[in-house]
C-alpha positions in Angstrom: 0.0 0.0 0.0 2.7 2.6 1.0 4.7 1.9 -2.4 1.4 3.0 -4.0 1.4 5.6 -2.7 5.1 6.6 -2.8 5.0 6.5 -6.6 2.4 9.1 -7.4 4.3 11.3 -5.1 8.1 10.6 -6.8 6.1 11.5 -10.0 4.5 14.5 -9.1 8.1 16.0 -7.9 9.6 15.2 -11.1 7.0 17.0 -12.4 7.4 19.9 -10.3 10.9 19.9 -10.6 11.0 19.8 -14.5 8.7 22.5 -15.4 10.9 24.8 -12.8 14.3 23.7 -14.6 12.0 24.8 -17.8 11.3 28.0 -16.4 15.0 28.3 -15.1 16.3 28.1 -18.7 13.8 30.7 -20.0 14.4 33.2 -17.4 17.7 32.5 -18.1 18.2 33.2 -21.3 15.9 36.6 -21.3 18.1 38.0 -18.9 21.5 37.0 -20.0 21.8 37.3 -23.9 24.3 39.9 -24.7 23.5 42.0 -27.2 25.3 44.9 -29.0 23.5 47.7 -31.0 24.9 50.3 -33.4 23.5 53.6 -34.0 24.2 55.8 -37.4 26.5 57.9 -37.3 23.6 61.1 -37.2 22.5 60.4 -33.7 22.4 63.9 -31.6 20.0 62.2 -28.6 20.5 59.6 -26.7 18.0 58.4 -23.8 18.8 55.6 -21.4 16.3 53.6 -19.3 17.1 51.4 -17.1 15.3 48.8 -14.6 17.8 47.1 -12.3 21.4 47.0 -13.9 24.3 49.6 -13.6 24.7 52.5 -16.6 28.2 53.4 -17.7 28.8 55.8 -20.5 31.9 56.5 -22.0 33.1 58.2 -25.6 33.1 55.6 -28.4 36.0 55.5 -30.9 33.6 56.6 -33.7 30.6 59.1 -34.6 28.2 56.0 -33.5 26.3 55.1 -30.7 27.0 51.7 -29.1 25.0 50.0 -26.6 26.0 46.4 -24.8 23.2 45.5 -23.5 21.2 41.9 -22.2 17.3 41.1 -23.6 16.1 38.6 -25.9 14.6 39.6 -28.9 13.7 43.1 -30.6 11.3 44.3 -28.0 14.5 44.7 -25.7 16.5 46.6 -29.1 17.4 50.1 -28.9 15.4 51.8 -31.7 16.6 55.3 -33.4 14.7 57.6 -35.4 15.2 61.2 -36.1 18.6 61.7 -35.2 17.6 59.4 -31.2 18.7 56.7 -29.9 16.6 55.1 -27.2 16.8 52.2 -25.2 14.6 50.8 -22.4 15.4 48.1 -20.4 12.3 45.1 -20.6 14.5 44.0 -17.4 12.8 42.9 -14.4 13.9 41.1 -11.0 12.6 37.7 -10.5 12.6 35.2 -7.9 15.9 33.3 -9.9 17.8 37.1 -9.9 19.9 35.6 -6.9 20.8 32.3 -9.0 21.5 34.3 -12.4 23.1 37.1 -10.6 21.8 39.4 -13.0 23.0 42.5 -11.2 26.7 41.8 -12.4 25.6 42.2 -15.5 25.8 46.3 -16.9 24.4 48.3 -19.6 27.2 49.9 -21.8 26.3 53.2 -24.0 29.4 54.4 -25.7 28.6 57.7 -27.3 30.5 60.2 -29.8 30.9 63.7 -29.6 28.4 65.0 -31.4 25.6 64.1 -29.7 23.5 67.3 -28.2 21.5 65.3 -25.1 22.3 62.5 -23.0 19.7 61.4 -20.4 20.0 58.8 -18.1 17.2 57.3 -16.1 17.7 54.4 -13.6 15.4 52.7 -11.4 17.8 50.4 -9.3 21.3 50.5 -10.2 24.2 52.8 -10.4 25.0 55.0 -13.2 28.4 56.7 -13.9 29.2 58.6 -16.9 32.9 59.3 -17.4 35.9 60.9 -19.9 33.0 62.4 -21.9 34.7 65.8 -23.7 31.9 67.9 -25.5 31.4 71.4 -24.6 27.9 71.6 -26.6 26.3 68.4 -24.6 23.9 68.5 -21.7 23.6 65.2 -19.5 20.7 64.4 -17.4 20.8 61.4 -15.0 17.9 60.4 -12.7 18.2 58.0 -10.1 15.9 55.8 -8.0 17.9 53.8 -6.2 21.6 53.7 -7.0 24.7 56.3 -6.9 25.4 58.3 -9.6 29.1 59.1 -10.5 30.1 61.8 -12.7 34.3 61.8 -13.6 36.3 63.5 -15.6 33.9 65.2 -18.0 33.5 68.5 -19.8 30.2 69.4 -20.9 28.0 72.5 -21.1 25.4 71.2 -18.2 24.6 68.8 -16.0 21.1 68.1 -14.4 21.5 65.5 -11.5 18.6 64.0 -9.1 18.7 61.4 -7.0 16.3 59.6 -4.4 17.9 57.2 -2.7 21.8 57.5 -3.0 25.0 59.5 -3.3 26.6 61.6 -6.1 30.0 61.9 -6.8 31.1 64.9 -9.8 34.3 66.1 -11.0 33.5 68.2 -13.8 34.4 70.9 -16.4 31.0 72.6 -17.3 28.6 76.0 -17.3 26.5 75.0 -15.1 25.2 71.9 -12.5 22.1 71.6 -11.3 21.9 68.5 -8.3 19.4 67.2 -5.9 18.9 64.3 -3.7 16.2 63.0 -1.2 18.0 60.8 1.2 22.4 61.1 -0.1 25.3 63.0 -0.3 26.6 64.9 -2.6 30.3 66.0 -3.5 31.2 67.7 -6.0 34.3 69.2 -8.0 34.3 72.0 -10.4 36.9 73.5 -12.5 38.2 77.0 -12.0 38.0 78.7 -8.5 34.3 79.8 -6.8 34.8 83.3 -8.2 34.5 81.8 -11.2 30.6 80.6 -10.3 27.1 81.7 -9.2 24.6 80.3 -7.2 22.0 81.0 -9.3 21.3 80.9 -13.4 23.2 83.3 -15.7 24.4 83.2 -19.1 27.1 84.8 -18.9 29.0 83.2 -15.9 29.0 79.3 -14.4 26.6 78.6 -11.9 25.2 75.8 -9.6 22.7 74.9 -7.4 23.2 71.7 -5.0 21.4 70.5 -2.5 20.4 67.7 -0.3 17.5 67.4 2.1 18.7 64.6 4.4 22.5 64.4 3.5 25.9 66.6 3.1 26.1 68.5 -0.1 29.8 70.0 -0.8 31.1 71.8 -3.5 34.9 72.3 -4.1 37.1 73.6 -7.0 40.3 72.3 -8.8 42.2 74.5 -11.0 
């Protein structure tokens, strides 16, 4: 009587456990196929979403935009129209994200110098933008949950906002613009104070940081 019963039960785990190695696989493979897109080389915008994976931007070698990035299929491509590049992560957590370690993974953009507009948006990851030189370009980066690193970049402006997380900017530009909810913020600007004003002006550098429930420092490098 009890190996009767036994064997429904063996079966029904076997079961069980082959439609979640089925489901492991397909997860799987949505979340980790690399991918590599390739703009035109008439791209002047370039808009960034991400759901839970770190952003690094850095200058490409060529007037094109490239973006390393992990989907599966052309729902998760960048698409470009009009001189714009855009991207949107389909990327969400699941209940394997621990096995897959997804989070190791990062979306790349590389982008030239002519571009006009760079903006950044990241749910739940870091984003750090770095050795960008292009004194027309204005960046925006907006973060929900993850530190945002600004280094070594010249551009005309910088918009930075934050919610839950720090900033870190060493910069060459007209003017910064920052704000966070709940993290720091340090920043360092070329030239000496005199040099800027608190407020707009469009005539003379200028920025404006602040922090509701964190330090917010501002220091200058020649």
């Amino acid at each position: 009587m009890k190996s009767k019963v036994i064997v429904p039960v063996i079966s029904i785990i076997i079961i069980v456990l082959v439609l979640l190695g089925a489901a492991f696989l397909l997860i799987h493979k949505s979340v980790s196929s690399k991918q590599e897109f390739v703009s035109s080389p008439y791209t002047i915008e370039v808009y960034i979403t991400e759901v839970n994976r770190d952003v690094i931007v850095e200058p490409s070698n060529d007037d094109k935009v490239h973006i390393t990035y992990y989907g599966n299929g052309k729902s998760d491509a960048p698409r470009e129209e009009l001189g714009q590049v855009v991207y949107k992560s389909k990327h969400k957590s699941s209940i394997f994200g621990f096995i897959f370690n997804s989070s190791s993974k990062k979306t790349i953009v590389k982008v030239p110098k002519n571009i006009l507009v760079l903006n950044v948006l990241n749910d739940n990851g870091d984003s750090t933008i770095k050795s960008i030189d292009n004194k027309d370009l204005a960046i925006t980066v907006n973060s929900e949950n993850g530190d945002v690193s600004i280094e070594d970049v010249k551009v005309y402006f910088a918009e930075i906002n934050l919610d839950n997380g720090d900033a870190s900017i060493k910069a060459d530009l007209h003017g910064l613009i920052a704000n966070s909810k709940n993290g720091d913020i340090h920043a360092k600007l070329k030239g000496e104070e005199s040099d800027y004003s608190r407020e707009f002006k469009e005539d003379k550098r200028y920025y404006n940081v602040r922090s509701e429930n964190g330090d917010a420092k501002v220091s200058f490098i020649k």
